[in-house]
C-alpha positions as CSV (number, residue, x, y, z in Angstrom):
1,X,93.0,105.7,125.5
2,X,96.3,106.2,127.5
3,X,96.8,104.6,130.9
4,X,98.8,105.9,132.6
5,X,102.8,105.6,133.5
6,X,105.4,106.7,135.1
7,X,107.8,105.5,132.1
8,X,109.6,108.4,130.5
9,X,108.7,109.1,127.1
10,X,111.1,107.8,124.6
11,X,109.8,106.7,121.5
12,X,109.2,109.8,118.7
13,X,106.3,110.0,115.8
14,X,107.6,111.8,112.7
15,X,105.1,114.6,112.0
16,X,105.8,113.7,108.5
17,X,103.7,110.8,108.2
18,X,100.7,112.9,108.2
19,X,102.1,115.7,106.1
20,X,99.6,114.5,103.5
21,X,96.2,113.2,103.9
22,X,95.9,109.1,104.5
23,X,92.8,107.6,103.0
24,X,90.5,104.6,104.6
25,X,88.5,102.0,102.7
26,X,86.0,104.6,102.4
27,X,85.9,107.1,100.4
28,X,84.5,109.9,101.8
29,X,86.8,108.9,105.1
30,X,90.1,110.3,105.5
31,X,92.8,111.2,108.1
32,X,94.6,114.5,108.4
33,X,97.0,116.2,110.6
34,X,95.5,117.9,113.7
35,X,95.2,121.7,112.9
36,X,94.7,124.7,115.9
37,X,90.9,125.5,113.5
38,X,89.9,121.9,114.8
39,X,89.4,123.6,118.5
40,X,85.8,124.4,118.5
41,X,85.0,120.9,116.6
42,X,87.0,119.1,119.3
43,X,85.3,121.1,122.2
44,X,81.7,120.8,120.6
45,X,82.6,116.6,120.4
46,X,84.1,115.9,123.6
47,X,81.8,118.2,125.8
48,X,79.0,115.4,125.2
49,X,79.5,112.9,128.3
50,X,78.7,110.0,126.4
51,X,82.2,110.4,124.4
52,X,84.0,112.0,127.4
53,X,83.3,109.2,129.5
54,X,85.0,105.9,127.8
55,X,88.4,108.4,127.6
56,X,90.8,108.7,130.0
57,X,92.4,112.4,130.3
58,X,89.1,114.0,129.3
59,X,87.4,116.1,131.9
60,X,83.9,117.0,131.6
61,X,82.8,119.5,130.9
62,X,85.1,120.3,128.1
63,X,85.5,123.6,126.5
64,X,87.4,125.3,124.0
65,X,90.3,126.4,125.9
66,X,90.8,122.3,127.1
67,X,90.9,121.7,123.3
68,X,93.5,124.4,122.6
69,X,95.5,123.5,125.9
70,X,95.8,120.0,124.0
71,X,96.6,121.0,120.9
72,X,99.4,123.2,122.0
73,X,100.4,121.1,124.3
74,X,100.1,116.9,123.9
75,X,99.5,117.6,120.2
76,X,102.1,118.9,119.7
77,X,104.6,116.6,121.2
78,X,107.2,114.9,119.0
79,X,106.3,111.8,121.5
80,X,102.3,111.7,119.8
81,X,101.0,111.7,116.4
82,X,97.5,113.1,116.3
83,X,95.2,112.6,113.5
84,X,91.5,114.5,112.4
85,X,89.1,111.7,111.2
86,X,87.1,113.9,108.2
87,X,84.1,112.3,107.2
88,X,82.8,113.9,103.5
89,X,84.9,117.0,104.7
90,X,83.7,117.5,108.5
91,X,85.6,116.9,111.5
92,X,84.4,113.8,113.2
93,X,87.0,113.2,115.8
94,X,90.3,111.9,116.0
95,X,92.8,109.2,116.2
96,X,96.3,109.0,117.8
97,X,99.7,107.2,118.8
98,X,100.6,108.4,121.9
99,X,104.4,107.7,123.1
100,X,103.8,110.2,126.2
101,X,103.5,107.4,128.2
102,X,106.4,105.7,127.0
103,X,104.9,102.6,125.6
104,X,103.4,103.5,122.2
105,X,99.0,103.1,122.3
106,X,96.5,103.3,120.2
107,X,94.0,106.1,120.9
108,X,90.8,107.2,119.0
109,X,87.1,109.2,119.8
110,X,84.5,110.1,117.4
111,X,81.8,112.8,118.1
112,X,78.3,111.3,119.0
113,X,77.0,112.2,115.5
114,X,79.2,109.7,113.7
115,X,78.4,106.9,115.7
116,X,77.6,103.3,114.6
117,X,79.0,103.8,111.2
118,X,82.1,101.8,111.3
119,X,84.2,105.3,111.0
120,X,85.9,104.5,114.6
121,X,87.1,101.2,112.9
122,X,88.0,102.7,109.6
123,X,90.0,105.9,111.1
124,X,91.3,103.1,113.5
125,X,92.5,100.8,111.1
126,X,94.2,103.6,108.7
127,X,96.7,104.9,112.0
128,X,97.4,101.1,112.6
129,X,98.6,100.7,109.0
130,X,100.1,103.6,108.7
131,X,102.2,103.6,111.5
132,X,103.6,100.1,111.2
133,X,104.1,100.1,107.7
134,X,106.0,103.3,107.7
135,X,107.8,102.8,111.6
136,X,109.8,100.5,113.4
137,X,107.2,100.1,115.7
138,X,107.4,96.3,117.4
139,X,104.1,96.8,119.5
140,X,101.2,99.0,119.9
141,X,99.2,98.9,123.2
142,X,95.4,100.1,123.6
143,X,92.2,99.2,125.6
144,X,89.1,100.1,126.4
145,X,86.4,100.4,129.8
146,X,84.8,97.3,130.3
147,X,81.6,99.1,129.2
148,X,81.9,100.2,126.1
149,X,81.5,97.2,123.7
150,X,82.1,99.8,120.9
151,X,85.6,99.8,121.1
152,X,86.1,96.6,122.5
153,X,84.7,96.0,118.9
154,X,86.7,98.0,116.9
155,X,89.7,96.4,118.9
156,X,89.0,93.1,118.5
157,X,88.5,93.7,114.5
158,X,92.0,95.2,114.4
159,X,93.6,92.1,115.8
160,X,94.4,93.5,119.5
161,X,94.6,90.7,122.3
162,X,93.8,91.2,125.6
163,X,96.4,91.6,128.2
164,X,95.1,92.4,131.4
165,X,92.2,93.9,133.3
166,X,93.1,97.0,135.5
167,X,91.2,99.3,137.7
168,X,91.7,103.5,136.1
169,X,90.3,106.5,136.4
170,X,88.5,109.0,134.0
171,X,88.5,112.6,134.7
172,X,84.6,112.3,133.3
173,X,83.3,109.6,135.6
174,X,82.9,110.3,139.4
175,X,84.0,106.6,140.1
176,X,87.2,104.6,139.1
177,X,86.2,102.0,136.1
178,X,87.7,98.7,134.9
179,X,89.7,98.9,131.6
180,X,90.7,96.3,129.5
181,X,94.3,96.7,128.5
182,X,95.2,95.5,125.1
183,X,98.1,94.9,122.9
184,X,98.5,94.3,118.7
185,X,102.4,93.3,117.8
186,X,103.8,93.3,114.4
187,X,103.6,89.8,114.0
188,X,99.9,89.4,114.1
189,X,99.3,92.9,112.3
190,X,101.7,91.8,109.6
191,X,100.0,88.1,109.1
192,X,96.5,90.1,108.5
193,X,98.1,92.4,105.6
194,X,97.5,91.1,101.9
195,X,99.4,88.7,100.3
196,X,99.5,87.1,96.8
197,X,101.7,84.4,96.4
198,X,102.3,82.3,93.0
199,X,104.6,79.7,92.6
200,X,107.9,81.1,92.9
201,X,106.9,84.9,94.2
202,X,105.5,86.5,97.3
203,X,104.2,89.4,97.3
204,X,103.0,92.0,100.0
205,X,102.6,95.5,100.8
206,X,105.9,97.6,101.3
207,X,106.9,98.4,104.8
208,X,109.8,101.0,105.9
209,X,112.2,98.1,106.6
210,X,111.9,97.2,102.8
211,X,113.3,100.6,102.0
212,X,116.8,99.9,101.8
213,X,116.2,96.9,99.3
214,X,114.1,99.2,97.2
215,X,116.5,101.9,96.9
216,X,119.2,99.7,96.3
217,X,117.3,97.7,93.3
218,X,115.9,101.4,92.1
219,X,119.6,102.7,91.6
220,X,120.0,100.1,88.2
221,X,120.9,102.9,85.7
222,X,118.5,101.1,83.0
223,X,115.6,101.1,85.0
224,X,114.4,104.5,84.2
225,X,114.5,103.5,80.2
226,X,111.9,100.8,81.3
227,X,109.4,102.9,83.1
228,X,108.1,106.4,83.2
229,X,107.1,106.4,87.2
230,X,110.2,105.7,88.3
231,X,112.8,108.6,89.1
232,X,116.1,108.9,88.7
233,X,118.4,109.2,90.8
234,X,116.0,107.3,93.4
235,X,117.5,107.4,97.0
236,X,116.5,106.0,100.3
237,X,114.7,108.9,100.9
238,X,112.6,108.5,98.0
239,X,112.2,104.6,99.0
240,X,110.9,105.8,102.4
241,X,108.2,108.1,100.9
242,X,107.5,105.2,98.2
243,X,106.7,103.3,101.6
244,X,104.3,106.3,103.2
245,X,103.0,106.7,100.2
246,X,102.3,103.5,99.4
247,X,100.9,103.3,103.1
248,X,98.0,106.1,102.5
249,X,96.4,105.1,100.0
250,X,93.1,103.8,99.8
251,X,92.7,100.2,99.4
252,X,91.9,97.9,98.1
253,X,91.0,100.3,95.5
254,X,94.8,101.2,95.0
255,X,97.1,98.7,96.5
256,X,101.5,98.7,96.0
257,X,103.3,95.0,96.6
258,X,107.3,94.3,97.2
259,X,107.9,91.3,95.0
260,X,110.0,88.7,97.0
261,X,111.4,85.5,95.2
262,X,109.5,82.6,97.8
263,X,112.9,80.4,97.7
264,X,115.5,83.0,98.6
265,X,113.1,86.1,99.8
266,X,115.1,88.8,98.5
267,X,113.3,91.6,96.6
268,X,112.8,92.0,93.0
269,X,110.4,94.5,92.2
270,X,106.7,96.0,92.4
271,X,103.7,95.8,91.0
272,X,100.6,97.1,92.5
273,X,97.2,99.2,90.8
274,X,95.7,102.4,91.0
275,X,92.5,103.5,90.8
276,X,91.7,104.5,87.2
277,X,88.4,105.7,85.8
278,X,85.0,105.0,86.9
279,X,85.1,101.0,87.4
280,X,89.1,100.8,86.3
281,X,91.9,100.1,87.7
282,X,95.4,100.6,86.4
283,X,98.4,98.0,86.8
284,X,102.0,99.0,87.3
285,X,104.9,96.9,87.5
286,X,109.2,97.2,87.8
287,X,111.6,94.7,88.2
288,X,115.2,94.6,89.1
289,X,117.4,93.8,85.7
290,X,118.9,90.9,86.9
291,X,115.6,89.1,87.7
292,X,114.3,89.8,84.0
293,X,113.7,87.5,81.0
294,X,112.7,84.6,83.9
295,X,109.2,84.8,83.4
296,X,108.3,86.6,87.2
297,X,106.3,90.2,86.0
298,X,104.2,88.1,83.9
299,X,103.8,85.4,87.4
300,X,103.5,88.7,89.3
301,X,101.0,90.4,86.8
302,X,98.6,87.7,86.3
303,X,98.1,86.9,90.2
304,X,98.0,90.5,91.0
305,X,95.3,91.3,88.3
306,X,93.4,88.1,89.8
307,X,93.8,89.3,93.0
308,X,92.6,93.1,92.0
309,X,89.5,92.2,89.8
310,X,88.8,89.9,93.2
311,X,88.8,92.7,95.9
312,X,88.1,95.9,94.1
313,X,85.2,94.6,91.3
314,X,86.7,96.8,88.6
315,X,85.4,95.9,85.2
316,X,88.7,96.6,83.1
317,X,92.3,97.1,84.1
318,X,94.5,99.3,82.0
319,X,98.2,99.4,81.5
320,X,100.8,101.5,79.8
321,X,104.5,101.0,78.8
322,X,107.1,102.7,77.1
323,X,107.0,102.4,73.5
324,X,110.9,101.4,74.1
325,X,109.8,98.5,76.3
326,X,109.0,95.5,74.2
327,X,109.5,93.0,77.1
328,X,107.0,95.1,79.2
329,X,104.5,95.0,76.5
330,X,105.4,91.4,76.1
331,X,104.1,90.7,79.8
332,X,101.1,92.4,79.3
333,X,99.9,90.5,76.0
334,X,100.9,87.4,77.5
335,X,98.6,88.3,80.1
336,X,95.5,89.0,77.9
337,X,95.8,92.8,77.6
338,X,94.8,94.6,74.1
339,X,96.8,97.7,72.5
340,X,94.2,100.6,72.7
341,X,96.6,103.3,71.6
342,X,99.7,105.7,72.3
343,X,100.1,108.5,74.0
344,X,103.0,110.8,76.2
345,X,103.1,110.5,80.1
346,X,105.5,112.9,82.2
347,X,108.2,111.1,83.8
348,X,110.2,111.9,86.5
349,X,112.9,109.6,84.9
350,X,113.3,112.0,81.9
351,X,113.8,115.2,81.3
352,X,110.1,115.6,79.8
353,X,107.5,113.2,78.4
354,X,108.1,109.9,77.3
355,X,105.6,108.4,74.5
356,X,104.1,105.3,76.0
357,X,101.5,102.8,74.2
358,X,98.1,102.3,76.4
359,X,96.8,98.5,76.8
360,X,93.2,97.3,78.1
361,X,92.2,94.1,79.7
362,X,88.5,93.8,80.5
363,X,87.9,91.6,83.8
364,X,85.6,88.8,81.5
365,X,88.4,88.4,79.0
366,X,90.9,87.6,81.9
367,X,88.4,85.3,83.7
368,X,88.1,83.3,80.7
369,X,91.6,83.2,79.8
370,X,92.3,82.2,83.6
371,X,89.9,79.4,83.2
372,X,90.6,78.2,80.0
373,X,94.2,78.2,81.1
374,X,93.2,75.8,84.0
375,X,91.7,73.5,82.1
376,X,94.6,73.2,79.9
377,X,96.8,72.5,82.8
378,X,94.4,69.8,84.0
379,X,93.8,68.0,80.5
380,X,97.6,67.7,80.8
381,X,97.6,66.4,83.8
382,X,95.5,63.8,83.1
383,X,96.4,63.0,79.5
384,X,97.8,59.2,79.2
């Protein structure tokens, strides 16, 4: 909810970033972009006083013409970034960043209906991500009335702090309430993101100020011979959507990484998996060409497919690489994968198809090699 300010607006919310759908853990949970046919959904939502009432700006009653007032109005705003929360296709509410005020907060309201279902904190948790992963956003600000432990919960389980405690009114309530201001800073979101790290590599989900390192190692002329996902030419623009991209997605089921070198911290690559079918998942991997023949996308691959079978539960991961890629095949037999096949992907890289050959690695097989590779290390260890 938005205190309010007498600060003049300043900061701006590319409409952009919700130009496509962003998933949420859940899968029948997404985020959209605000549309003028969300009126009567909005009005039929906030008209109930139990949702009017822990929001700020919200009169009660509230009718259709207050939700199209909004949406022409606030909503529209290059200072705000409104999002629909769809639950299994219905409208369900809605979550924002609102700059109006001039400090950038956190805002969010579900209809009655789709209470106690941890939506608030999944539709919540989406904008949070998305936003700083694909902004320059130092700080977001937020809070909540001192009564409703709802959304002090949802708040606390996003990492927000509290700041203050300040008297406020809300057009619903007859009375002024206390509100709990609240603040979440980059810092703190960024140590909660997830990270794999091995011995010589860090690795962590791309953010918008890693775009200029990714379009920089994308522009090696060979690196479209390697791989058939990556486009050439590949500009900062294309970096940036990488990023947003990257950002939406649902995960754990589909997660991206930067790969940073832990000594210097400069980046090297990607590597990351997709949702593949039923219980798979599918692993994808690049690397800049002066970082190859080291050893690191077989370092990155084998703690990324650790960390994959760990948080998603898939059964199998798959894999494919160009049929001109022996060193790309090489990291995924080294890694445990079997050769199931070829077959022809599009690639953006190329002027059509590109015949690739199509590798499986069921999660038993790599448990076992991981342990059996353990042991080894520790019978050397303690060999005489």
């Amino acid at each position: 909810m938005r205190a309010s300010s007498e600060t003049e607006p300043n900061y701006r919310l590319d409409p952009r970033l919700l130009d496509k759908p962003c998933a949420t853990k859940a899968a029948g949970v997404r985020l959209r972009a605000l549309a003028e046919a969300d009126a009567l959904a909005m009005a039929e939502g906030l008209s109930n006083l139990d949702v009017a009432q822990n929001l700020i700006a919200v009169p009660h009653p509230y009718t259709i013409d207050d939700a199209r007032t909004f949406l022409a109005g606030p909503a529209a705003s290059p200072h705000m970034l409104v999002a629909a929360i769809e639950v299994e296709g219905v409208f369900a509410g809605s979550v924002s960043i609102d700059a109006l005020g001039g400090r950038p907060e956190l805002g969010y309201w579900l209809a009655k209906p789709f209470w106690g279902r941890g939506i608030g904190t999944l539709a919540a948790r989406a904008m949070v991500d998305l936003v700083f992963s694909a902004t320059d956003l130092d700080a977001l600000a937020s809070g909540h009335f001192v009564d409703n432990e709802a959304s002090a919960a949802i708040l606390a389980k996003l990492g927000f702090r509290r700041t203050g405690l300040v008297e406020q009114r809300s057009r619903a309530r007859p009375e002024p309430v206390r509100l709990v201001a609240m603040t979440l800073d980059r810092a703190s979101w960024d140590a909660t993101r997830p990270l794999v790290e091995t011995t010589r590599l860090v690795m962590r989900p791309p953010v918008t100020a890693d775009a200029d390192e990714i379009a920089l190692l994308s522009a090696d002329p060979t690196l479209g011979l390697m791989t058939a996902a990556i486009p050439k030419p590949f500009t900062l623009e294309d970096a940036r959507a990488f990023v947003l991209g990257s950002a939406r997605r649902s995960r754990p089921a589909s997660m991206t990484f930067s790969i940073r070198r832990r000594d210097v911290g400069d980046l090297i690559g990607g590597i990351g998996w997709a949702e593949g079918q039923g219980s798979e998942i599918e692993l994808g991997y690049w690397l800049g060409a002066e970082h190859r023949g080291r050893g690191l996308a077989t370092e990155a691959a084998r703690a990324v497919l650790d960390a994959a079978f760990e948080m998603t539960g898939a059964t199998a991961a798959t894999a494919r690489c160009r049929v001109t890629n022996p060193a790309s095949r090489g990291v995924l037999e080294r890694c445990g994968f079997q050769w199931e096949g070829a077959g022809f992907v599009r690639s953006p890289g190329a002027a059509g198809s590109v015949a690739v050959d199509v590798f499986r690695l069921d999660r038993d097989v790599f448990l076992s090699l991981k342990e059996w590779g353990l042991s080894a290390r520790n019978a050397a260890v303690q060999a005489p």
